[in-house]
C-alpha positions as a printed Julia matrix, in Angstrom:
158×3 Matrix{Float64}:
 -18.43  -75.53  -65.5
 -20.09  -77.15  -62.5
 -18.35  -80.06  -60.58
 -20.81  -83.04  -60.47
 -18.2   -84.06  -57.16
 -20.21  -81.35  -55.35
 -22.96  -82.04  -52.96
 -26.41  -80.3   -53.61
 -25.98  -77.64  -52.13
 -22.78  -76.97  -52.67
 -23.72  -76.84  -56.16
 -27.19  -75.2   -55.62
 -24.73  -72.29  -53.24
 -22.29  -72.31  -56.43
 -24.91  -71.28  -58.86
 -26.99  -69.06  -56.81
 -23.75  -67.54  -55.48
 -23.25  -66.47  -59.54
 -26.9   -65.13  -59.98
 -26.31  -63.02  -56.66
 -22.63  -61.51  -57.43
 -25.24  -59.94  -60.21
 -28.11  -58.3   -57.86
 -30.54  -56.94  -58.5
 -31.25  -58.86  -61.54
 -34.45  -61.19  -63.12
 -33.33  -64.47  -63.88
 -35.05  -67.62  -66.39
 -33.81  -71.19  -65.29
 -33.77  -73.17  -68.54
 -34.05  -77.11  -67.07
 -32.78  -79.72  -69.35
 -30.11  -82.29  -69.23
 -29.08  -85.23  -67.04
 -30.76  -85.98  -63.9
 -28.41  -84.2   -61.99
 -28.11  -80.7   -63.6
 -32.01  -80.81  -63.84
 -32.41  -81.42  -60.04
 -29.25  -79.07  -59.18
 -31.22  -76.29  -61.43
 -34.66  -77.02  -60.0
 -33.58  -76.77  -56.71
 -32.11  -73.37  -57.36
 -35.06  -72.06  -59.01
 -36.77  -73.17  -55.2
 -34.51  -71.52  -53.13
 -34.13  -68.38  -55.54
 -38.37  -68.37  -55.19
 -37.4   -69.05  -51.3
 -35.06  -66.02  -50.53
 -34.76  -63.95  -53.93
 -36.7   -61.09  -52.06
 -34.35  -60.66  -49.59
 -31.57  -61.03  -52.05
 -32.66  -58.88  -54.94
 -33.06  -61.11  -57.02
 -36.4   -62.45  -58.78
 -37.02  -65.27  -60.68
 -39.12  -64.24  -63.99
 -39.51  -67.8   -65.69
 -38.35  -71.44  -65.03
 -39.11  -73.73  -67.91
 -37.75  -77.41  -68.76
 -37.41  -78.9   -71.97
 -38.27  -82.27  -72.57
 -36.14  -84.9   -73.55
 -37.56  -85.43  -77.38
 -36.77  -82.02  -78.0
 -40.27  -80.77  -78.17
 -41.2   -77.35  -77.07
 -40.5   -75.94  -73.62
 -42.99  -76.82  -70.7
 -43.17  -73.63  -68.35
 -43.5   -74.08  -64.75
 -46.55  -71.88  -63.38
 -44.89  -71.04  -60.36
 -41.37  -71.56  -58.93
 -42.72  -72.99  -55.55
 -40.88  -71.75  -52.32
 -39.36  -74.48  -50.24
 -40.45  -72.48  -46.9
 -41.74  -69.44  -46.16
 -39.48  -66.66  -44.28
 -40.52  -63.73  -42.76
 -37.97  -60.94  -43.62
 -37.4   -61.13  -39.32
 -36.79  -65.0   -39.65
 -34.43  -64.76  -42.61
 -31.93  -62.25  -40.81
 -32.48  -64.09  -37.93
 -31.75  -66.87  -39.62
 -28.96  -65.67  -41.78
 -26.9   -64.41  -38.31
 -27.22  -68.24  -37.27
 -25.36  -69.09  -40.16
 -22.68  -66.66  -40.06
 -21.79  -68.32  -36.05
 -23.84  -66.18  -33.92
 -25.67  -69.41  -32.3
 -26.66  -68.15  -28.95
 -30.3   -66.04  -28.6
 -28.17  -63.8   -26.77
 -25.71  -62.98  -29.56
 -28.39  -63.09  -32.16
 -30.12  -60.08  -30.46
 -26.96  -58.28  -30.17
 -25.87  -59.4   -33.62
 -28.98  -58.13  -34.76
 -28.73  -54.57  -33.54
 -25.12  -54.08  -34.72
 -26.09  -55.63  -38.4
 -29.46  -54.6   -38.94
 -29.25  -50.91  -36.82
 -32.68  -52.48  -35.29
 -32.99  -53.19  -31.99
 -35.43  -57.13  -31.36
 -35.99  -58.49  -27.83
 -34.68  -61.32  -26.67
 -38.26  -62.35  -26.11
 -39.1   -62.06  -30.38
 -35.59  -63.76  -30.94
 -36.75  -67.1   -28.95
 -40.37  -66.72  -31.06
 -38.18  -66.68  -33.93
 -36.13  -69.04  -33.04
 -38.9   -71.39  -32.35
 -40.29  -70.74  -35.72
 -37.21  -71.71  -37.58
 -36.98  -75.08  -35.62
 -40.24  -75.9   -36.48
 -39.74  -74.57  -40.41
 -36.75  -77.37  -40.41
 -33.84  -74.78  -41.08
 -32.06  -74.61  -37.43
 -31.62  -77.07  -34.77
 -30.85  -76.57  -31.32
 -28.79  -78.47  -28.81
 -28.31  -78.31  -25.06
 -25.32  -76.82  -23.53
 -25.08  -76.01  -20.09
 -28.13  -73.62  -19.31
 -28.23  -71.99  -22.94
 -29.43  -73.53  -26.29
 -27.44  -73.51  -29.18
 -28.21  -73.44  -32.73
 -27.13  -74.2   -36.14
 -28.22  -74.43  -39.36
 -29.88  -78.17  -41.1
 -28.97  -78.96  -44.25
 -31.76  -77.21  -46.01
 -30.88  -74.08  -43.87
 -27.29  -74.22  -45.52
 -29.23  -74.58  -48.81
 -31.47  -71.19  -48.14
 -28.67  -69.63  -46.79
 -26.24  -70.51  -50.25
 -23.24  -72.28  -48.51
């Protein structure tokens, strides 16, 4: 049962953190309910749309039911919240898991991905992210650091 205590993403991370435990898989999100379920499941059918490539995991149909009981009302698409290139989403991903100097993401990203990316494509990267809303940066001494926003913890299920 879901905790309606949680935040949305903690929720959103709870849910998705089910579908994934069961990658690769195709998955139908089945909307009804109170206002909250309905906007907890609607923003996981997003992020799944979001990341699900990178994650094995692909999202086949999302439909809601109305509240008169009438038939379901498909969604055409399950729209993305942002696009990632698979480059931005590792980058990204090492960022959450504390590696929040360009430095450390470049080695980070050797030693996890066995590919080597100049510092050079890291700070492109980096840039992109900023400007995609899912990392900010802060000033500390000569180096920028950089953490994830709160719809970076959402793409990044946590």
């Amino acid at each position: 049962m879901l905790n309606q205590g949680l935040s949305l993403v903690d929720a959103v991370a709870s849910l998705r953190g089910l579908v994934e435990t069961n990658s690769p898989c195709n998955v139908t999100i089945g909307i009804a309910g109170d206002r909250w379920i309905a906007t907890i499941l609607g923003f996981l059918a997003m992020v799944l749309a979001t990341v699900g490539g990178f994650v094995n995991v692909s999202v086949n149909r999302v439909f809601t039911m109305p509240g008169d009981k009438g038939k379901p009302v498909n969604w055409p698409i399950a729209p993305r919240l942002i696009d990632l290139s698979p480059v931005e989403f590792r980058v990204f991903k090492l960022i959450y898991n504390g590696y929040s100097l360009a430095k450390e993401i470049v080695k980070g990203y050797a030693s996890k991905y066995g590919e080597a990316i100049s510092l050079q494509a890291v700070e492109r990267t980096l840039a992109k992210l900023r400007g995609k809303g899912i990392i900010n940066s802060k000033p500390v001494g000569k180096a920028l650091v950089y953490e994830e926003t709160q719809l970076g913890r959402l793409i990044a299920c946590g």
